[in-house]
C-alpha positions in Angstrom: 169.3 21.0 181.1 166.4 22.7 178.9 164.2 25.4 179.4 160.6 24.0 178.7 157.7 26.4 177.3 154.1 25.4 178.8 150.9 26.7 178.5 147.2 25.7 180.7 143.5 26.0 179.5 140.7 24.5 180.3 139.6 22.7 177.4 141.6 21.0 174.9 143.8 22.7 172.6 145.1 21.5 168.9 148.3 20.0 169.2 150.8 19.5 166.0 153.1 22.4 164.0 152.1 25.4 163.4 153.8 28.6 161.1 156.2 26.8 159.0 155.9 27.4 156.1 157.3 24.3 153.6 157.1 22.5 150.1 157.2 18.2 150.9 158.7 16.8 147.9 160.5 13.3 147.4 164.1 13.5 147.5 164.6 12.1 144.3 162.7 15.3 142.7 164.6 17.5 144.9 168.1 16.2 143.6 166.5 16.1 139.8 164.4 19.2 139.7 165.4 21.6 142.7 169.2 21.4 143.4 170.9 18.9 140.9 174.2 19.7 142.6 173.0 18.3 146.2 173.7 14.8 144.4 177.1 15.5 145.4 176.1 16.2 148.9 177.3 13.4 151.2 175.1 13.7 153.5 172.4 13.5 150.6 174.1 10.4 148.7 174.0 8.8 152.4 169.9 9.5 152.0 169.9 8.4 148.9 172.1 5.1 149.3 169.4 4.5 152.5 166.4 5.2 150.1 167.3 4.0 146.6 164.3 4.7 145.1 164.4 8.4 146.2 160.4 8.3 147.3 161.4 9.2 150.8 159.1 12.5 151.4 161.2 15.6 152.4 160.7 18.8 154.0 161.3 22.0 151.9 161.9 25.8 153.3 162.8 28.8 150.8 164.3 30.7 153.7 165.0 30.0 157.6 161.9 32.2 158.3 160.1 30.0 156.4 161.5 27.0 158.9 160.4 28.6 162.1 156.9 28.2 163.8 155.9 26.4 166.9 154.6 22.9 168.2 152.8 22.0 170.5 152.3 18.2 172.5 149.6 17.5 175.2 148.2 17.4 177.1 150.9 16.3 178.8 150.5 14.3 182.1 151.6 16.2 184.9 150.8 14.6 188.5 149.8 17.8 189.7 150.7 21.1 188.1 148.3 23.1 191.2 151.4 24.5 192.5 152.1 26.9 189.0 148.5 26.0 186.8 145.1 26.9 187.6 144.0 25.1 184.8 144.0 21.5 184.1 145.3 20.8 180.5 148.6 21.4 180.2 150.6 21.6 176.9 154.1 21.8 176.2 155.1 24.3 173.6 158.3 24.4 171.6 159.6 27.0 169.1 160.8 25.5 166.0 164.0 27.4 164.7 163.7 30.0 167.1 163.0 31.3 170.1 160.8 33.7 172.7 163.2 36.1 172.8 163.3 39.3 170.9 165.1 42.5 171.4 166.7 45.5 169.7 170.6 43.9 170.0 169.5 40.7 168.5 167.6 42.5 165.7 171.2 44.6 165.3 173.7 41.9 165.9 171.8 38.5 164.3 169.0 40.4 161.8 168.1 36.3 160.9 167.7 35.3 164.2 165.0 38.2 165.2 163.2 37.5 162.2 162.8 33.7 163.3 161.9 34.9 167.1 160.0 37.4 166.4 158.2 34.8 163.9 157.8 31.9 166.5 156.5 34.8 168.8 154.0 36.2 166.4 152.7 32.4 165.6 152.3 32.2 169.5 150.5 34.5 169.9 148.4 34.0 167.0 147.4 30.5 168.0 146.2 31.8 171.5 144.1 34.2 169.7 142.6 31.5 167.0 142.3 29.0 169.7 141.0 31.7 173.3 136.9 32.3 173.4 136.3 35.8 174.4 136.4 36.0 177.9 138.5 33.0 178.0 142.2 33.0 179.6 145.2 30.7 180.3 148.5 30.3 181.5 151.9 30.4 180.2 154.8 29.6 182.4 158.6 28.0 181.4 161.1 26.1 183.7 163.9 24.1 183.0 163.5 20.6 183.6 165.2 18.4 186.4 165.8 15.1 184.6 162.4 13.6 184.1 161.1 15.8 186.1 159.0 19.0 185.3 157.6 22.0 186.6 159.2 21.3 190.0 160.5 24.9 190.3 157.1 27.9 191.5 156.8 30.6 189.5 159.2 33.8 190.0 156.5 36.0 191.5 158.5 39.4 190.3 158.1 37.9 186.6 154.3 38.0 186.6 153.0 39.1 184.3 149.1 39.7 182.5 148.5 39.9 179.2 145.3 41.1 177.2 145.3 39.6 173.6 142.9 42.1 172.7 145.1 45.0 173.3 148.4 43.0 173.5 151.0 44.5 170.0 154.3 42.3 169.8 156.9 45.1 169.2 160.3 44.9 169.2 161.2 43.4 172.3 159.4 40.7 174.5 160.9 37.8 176.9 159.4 35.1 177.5 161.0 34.6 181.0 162.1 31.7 182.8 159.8 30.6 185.9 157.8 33.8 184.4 153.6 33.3 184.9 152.0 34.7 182.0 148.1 35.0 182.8 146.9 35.5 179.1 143.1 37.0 179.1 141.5 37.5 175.6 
C-alpha cells in the first residue's frame, strides 16, 4: 500500500516537476567529461551497451538536495471526491526524494534526510503560494490507496487542520498527516 498526497482548487493548476535542481547532459559526456571512472560502472556500461552512441540525455544532481522537489499529475479523475474535496480539480502530489515529514529527531539522526523533507516541504508550500490568488484557498488531504481505488477513506476530523500562507513559517517540524484535511487560505 501507499500513502497518496492530494491537493483541490478550483481552477487548474500547473502540473509537472518542480524544485529539483539538475544539469541534463548525454551520457557519453558524463562518462568523458564528468566522471571518467563511471565507464567502469556496470550498471553504466549496461546504458552504454543499450545506447551505443552515448546521446541518451541524462539527469544530473550535485547533491541529494539538489534531487528533491515535488510533482504534481492532474487533474486526476476522481468519480466523486464530495465526501473529502470541496473543490473540483483534484491533483495528486508526490515528493521527489523526500518526504512531508520534518522533525527535530530526523534532523538529529538523518541530517540528509531533513534537508530533502524539509526541501520538498518548502517547494510545497512555495507552489501554493506562486500558484493561490489572494483570497483564494484549497485543500490538501493524503490517504493510502485501496488497490485502484482512491480516497475511499473521510478525513480524520481530529487532524484538521487551517493553514494561512500569509502567516504560515515552515519551522522545524511539520507532518503532513495521513487522512489529515489541510484547508490552505492565502
Amino acid at each position: 500500500m501507499t500513502l497518496f498526497y492530494y491537493f483541490a482548487t478550483s481552477h487548474e493548476f500547473p502540473t509537472g516537476s518542480f524544485g529539483q535542481k539538475k544539469t541534463v547532459m548525454t551520457l557519453m559526456h558524463y562518462v568523458t567529461h564528468v566522471n571518467p571512472s563511471e565507464k567502469e560502472n556496470p550498471f553504466m556500461q549496461v546504458l552504454l551497451e543499450k545506447y551505443p552512441e552515448g546521446d541518451k540525455l541524462m539527469d544530473i544532481y550535485e547533491t541529494e538536495e539538489d534531487a528533491a522537489g515535488l510533482y504534481i499529475t492532474g487533474p486526476i479523475p476522481i468519480q466523486d471526491p464530495s465526501h473529502v474535496f470541496r473543490h473540483p480539480f483534484v491533483y495528486q502530489v508526490n515528493s521527489e526524494g523526500g518526504s512531508f515529514h520534518i522533525n527535530d529527531e530526523i534532523k538529529e539522526s538523518f541530517p540528509t534526510s531533513y534537508q530533502k523533507n524539509k526541501k520538498c516541504l518548502t517547494e510545497l508550500f512555495d507552489y501554493l503560494r506562486q500558484n493561490m490568488e489572494l483570497g483564494e484557498e484549497l485543500e490538501l488531504y493524503s490517504c493510502w490507496a485501496h488497490g485502484r481505488e482512491r480516497l475511499l477513506e473521510p478525513p480524520n476530523k481530529e487532524l484538521d487542520l487551517v493553514l494561512d500562507l500569509t502567516t504560515f513559517r515552515l519551522e522545524n517540524e511539520f507532518e503532513w498527516k495521513e487522512r489529515q484535511y489541510i484547508r490552505v487560505i492565502k
